[in-house]
Gaussian input, Z-matrix of N, CA and C with variables (Angstrom, degrees):
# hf/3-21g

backbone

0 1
 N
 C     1     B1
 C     2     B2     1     A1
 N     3     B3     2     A2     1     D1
 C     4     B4     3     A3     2     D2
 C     5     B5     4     A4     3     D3
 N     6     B6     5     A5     4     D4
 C     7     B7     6     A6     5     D5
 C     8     B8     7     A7     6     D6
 N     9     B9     8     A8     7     D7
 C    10    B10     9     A9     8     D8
 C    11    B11    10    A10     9     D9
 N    12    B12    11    A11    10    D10
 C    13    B13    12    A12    11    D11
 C    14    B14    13    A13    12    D12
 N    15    B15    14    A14    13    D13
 C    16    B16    15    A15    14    D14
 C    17    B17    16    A16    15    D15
 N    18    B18    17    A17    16    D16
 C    19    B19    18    A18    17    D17
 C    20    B20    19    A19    18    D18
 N    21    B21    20    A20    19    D19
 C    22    B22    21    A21    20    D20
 C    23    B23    22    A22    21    D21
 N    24    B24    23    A23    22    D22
 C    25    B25    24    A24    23    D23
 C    26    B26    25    A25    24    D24
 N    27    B27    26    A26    25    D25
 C    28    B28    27    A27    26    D26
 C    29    B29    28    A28    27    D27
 N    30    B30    29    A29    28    D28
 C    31    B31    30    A30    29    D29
 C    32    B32    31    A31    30    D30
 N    33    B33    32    A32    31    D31
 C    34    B34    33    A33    32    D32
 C    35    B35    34    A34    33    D33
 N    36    B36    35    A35    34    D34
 C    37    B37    36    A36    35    D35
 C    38    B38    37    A37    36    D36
 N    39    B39    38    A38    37    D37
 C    40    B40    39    A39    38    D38
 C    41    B41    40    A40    39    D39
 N    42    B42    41    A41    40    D40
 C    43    B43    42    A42    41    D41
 C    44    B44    43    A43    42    D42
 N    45    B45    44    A44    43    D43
 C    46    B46    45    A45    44    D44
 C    47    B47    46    A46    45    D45
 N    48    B48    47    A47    46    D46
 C    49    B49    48    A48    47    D47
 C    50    B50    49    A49    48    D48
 N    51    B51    50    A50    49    D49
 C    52    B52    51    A51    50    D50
 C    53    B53    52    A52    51    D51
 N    54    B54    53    A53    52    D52
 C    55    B55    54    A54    53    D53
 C    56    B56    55    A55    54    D54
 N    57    B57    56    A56    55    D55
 C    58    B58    57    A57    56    D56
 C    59    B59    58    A58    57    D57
 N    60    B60    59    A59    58    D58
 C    61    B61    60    A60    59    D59
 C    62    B62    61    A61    60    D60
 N    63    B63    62    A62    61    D61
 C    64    B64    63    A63    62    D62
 C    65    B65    64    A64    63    D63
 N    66    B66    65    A65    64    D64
 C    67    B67    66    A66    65    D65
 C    68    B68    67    A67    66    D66
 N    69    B69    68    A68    67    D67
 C    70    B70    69    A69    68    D68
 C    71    B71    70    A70    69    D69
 N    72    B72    71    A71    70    D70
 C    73    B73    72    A72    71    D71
 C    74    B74    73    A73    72    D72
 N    75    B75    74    A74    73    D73
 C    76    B76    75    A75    74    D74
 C    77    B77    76    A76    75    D75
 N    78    B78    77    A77    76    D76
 C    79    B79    78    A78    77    D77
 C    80    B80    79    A79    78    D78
 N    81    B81    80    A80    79    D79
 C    82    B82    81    A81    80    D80
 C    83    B83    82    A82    81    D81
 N    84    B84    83    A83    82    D82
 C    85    B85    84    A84    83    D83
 C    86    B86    85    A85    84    D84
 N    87    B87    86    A86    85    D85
 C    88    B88    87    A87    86    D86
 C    89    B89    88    A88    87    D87
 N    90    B90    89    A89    88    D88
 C    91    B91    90    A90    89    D89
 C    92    B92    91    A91    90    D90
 N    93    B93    92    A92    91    D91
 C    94    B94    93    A93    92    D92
 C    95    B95    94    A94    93    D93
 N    96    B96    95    A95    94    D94
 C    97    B97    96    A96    95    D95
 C    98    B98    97    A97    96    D96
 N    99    B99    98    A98    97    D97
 C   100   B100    99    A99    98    D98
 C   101   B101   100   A100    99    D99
 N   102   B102   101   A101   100   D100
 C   103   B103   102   A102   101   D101
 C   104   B104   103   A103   102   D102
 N   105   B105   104   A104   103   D103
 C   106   B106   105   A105   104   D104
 C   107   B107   106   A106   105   D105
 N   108   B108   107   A107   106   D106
 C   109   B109   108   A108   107   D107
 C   110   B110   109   A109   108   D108
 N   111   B111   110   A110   109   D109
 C   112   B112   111   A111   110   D110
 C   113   B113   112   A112   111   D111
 N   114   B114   113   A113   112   D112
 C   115   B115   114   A114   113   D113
 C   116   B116   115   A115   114   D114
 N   117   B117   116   A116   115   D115
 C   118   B118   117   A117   116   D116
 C   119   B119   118   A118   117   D117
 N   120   B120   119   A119   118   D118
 C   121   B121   120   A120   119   D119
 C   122   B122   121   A121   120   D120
 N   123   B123   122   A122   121   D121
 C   124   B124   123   A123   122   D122
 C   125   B125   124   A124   123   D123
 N   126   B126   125   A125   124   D124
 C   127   B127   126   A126   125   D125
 C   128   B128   127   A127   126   D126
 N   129   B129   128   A128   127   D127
 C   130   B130   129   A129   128   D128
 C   131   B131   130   A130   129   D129
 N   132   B132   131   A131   130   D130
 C   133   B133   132   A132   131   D131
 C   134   B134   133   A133   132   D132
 N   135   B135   134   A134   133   D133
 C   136   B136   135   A135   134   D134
 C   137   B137   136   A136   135   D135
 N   138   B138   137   A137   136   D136
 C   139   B139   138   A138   137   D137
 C   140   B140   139   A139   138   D138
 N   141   B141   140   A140   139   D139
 C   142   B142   141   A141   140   D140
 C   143   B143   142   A142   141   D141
 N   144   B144   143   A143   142   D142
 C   145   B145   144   A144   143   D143
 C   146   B146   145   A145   144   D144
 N   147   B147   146   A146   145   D145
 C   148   B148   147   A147   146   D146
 C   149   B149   148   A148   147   D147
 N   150   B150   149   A149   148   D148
 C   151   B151   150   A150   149   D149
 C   152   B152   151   A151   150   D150
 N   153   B153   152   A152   151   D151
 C   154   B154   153   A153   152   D152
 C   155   B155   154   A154   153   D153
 N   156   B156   155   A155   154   D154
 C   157   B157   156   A156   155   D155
 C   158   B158   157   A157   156   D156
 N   159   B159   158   A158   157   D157
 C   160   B160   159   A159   158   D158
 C   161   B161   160   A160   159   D159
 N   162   B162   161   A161   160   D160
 C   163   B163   162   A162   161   D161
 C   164   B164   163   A163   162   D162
 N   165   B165   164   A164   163   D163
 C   166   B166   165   A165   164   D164
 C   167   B167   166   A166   165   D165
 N   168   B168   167   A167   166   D166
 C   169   B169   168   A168   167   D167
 C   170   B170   169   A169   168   D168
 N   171   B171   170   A170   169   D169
 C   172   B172   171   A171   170   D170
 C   173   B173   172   A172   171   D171
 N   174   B174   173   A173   172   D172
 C   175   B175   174   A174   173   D173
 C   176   B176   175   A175   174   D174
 N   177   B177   176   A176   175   D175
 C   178   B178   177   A177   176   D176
 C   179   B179   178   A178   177   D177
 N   180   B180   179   A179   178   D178
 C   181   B181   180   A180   179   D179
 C   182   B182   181   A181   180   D180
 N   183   B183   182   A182   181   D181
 C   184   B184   183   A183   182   D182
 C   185   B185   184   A184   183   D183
 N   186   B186   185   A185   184   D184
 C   187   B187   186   A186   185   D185
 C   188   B188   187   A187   186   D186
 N   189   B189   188   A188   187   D187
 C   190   B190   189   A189   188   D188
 C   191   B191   190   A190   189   D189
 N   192   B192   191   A191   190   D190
 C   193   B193   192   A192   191   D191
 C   194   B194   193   A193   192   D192
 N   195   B195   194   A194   193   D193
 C   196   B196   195   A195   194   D194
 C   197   B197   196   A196   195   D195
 N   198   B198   197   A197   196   D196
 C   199   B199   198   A198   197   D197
 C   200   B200   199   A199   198   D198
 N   201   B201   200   A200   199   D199
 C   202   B202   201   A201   200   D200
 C   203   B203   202   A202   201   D201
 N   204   B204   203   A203   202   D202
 C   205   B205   204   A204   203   D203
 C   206   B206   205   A205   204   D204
 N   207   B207   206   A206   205   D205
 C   208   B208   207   A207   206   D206
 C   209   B209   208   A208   207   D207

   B1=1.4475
   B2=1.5226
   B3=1.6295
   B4=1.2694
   B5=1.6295
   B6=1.6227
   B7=0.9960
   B8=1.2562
   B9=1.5025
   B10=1.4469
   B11=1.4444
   B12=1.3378
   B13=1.1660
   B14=1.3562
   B15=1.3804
   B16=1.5610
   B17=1.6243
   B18=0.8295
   B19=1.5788
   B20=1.2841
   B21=1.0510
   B22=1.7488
   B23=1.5546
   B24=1.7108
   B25=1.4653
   B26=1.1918
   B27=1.1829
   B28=1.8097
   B29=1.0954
   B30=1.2771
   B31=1.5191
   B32=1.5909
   B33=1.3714
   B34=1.5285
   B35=1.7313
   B36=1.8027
   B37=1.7109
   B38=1.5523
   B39=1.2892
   B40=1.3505
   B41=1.5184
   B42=2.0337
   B43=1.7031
   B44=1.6389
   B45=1.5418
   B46=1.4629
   B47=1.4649
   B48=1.6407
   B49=1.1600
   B50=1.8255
   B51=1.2046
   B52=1.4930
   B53=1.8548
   B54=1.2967
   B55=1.3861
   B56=1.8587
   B57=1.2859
   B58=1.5870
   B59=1.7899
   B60=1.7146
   B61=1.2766
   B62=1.7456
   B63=1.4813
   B64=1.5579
   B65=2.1458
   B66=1.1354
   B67=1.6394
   B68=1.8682
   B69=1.4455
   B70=1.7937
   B71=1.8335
   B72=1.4524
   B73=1.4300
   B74=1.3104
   B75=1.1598
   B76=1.6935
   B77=1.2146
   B78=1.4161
   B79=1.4799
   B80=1.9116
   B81=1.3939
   B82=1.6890
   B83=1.3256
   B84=1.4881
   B85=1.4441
   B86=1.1944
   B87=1.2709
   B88=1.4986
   B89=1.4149
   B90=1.2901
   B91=1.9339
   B92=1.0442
   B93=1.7794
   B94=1.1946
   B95=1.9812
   B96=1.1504
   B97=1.4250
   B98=1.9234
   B99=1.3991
   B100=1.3736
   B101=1.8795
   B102=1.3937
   B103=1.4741
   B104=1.6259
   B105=1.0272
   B106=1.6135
   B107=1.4845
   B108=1.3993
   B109=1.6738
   B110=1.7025
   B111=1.2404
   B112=1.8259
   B113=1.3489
   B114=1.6527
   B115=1.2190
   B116=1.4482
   B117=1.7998
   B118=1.3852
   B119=1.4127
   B120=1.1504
   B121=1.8014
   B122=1.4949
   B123=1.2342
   B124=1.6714
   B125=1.3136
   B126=0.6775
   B127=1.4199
   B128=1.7682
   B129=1.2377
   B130=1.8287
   B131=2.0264
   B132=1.0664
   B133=1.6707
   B134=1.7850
   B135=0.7665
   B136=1.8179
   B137=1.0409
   B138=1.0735
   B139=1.1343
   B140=1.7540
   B141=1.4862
   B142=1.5639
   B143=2.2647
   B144=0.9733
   B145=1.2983
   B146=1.6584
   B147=1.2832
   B148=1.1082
   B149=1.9899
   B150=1.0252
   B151=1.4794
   B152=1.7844
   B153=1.4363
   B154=1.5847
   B155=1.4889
   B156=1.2192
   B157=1.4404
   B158=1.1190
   B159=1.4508
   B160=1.5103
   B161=1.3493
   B162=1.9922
   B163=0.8650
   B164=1.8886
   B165=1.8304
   B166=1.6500
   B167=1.6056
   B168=1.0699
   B169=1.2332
   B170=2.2886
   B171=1.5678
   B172=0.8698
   B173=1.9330
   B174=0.9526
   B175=1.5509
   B176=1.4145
   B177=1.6554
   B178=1.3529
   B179=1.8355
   B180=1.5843
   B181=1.2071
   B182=1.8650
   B183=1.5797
   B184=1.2673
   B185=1.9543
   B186=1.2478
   B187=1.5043
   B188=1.6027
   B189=1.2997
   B190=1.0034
   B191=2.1722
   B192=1.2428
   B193=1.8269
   B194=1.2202
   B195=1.6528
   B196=1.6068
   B197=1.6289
   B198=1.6398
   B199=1.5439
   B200=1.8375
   B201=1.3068
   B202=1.7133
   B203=1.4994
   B204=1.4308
   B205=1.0073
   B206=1.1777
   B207=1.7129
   B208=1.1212
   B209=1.9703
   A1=109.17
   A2=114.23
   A3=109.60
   A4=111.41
   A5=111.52
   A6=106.60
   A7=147.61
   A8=136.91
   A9=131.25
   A10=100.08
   A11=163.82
   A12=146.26
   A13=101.19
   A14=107.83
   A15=138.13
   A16=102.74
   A17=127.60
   A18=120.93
   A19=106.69
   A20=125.30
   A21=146.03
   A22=100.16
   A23=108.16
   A24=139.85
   A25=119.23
   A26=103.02
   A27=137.29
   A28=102.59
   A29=112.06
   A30=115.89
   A31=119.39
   A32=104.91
   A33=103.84
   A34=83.85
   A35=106.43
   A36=115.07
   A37=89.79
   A38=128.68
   A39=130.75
   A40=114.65
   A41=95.04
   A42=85.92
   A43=98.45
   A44=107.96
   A45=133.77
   A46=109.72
   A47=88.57
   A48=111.69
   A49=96.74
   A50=122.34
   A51=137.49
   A52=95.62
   A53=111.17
   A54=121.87
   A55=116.07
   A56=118.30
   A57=114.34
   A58=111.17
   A59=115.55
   A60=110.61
   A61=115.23
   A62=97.66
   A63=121.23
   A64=100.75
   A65=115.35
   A66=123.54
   A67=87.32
   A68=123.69
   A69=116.52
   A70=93.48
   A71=104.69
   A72=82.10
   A73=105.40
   A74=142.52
   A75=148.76
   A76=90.61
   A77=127.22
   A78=153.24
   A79=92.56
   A80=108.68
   A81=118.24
   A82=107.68
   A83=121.22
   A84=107.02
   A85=143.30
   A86=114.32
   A87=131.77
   A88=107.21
   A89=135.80
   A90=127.16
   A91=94.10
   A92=155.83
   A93=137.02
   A94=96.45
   A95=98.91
   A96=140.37
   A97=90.94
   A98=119.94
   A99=100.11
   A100=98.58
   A101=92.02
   A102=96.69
   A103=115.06
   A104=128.89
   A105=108.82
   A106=101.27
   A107=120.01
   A108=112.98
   A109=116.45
   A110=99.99
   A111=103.08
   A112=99.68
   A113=126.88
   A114=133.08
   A115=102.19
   A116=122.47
   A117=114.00
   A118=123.65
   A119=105.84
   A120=119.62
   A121=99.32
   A122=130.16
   A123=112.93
   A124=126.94
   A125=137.43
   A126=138.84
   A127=109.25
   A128=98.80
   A129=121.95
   A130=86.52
   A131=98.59
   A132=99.22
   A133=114.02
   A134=122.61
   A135=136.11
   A136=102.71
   A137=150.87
   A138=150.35
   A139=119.37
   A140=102.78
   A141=128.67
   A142=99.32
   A143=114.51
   A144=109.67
   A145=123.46
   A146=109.42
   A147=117.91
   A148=105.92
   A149=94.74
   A150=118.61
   A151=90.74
   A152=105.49
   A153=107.96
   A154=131.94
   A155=128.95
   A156=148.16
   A157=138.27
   A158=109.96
   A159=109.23
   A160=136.21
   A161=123.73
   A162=125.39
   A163=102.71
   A164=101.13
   A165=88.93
   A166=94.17
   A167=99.48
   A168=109.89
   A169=105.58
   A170=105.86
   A171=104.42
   A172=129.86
   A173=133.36
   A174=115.72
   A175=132.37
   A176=113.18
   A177=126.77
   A178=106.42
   A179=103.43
   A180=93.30
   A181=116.59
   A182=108.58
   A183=121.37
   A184=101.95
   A185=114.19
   A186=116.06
   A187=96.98
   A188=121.22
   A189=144.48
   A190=104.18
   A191=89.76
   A192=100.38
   A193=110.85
   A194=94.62
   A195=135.76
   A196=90.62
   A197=113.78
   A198=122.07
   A199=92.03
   A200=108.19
   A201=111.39
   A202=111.01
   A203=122.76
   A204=126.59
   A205=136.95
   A206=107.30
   A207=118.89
   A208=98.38
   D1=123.89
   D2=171.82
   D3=-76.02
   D4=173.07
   D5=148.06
   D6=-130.99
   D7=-172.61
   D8=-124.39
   D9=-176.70
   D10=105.66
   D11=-178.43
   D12=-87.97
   D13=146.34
   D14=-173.94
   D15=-66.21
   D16=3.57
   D17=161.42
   D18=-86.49
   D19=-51.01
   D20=-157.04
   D21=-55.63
   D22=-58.18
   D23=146.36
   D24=1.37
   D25=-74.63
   D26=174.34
   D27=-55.36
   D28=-78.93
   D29=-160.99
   D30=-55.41
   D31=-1.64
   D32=-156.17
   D33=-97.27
   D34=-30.08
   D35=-158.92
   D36=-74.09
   D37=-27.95
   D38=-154.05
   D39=-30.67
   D40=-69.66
   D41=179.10
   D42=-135.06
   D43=84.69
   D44=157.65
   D45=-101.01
   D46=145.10
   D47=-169.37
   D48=-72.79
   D49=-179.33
   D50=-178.24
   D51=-86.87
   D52=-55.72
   D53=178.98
   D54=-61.88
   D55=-24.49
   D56=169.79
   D57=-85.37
   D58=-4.13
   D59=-163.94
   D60=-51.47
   D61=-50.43
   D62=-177.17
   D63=-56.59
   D64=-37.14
   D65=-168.47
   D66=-77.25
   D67=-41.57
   D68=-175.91
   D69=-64.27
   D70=-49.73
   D71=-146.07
   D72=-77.09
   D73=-10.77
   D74=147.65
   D75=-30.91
   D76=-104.09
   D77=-172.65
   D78=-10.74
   D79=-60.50
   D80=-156.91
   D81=-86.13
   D82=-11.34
   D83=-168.21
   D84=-56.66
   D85=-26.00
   D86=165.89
   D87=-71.42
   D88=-4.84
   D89=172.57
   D90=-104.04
   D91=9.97
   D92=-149.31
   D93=-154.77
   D94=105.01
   D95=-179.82
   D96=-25.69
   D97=148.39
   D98=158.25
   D99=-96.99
   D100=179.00
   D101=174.01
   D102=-58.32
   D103=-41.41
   D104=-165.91
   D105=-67.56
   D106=-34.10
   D107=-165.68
   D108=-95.86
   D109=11.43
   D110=-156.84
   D111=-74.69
   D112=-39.02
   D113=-172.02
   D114=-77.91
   D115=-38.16
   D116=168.04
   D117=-39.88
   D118=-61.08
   D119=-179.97
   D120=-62.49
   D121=-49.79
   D122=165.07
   D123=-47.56
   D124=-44.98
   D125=-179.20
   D126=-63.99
   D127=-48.28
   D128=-166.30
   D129=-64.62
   D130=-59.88
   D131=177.23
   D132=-56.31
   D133=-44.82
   D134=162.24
   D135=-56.64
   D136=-101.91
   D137=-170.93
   D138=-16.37
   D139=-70.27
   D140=178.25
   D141=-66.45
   D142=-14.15
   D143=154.51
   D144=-79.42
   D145=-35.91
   D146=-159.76
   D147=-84.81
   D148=-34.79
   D149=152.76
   D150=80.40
   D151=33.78
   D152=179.60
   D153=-37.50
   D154=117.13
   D155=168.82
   D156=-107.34
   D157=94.74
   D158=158.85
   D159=-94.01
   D160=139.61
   D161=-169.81
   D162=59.17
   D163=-115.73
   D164=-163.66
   D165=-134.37
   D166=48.50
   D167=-164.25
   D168=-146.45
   D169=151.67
   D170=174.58
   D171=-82.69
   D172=105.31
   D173=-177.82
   D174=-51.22
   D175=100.94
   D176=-168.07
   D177=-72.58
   D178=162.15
   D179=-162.78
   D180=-78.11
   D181=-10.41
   D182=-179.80
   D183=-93.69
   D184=15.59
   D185=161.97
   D186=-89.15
   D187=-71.14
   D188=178.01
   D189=-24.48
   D190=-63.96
   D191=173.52
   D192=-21.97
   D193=-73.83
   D194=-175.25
   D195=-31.27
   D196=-80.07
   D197=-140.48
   D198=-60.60
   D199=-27.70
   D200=-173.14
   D201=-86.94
   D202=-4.70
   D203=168.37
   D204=79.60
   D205=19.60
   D206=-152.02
   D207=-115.90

């Protein structure tokens, strides 16, 4: 998946017609997450913004697993 920031996204959906929707998402498909991984990459982006720290140390994403139990 390339990428594309979700404003760019937006702005492009802003004022499209109903009839060009199917012609964006051709054009966009490679910037646009499929469903099983979209919430993966959300989180991975949240996280790595948030720049989370515990103690003196950074919070890796298999700490995170752990505390969720998964």
């Amino acid at each position: 998946m390339k990428e594309k920031s979700t404003n760019e996204l937006d702005e492009m959906l802003k004022n499209m017609k109903i009839d060009e929707l199917e012609n964006y998402y051709k054009e966009n498909r490679e910037y646009i997450a499929d469903a099983k991984k979209s919430f993966t990459y959300y989180m991975k982006d949240v996280i790595e913004k948030k720049n989370i720290i515990i103690g003196s140390r950074n919070l890796q994403y298999k700490d995170i697993y752990s505390f969720a139990g998964v």
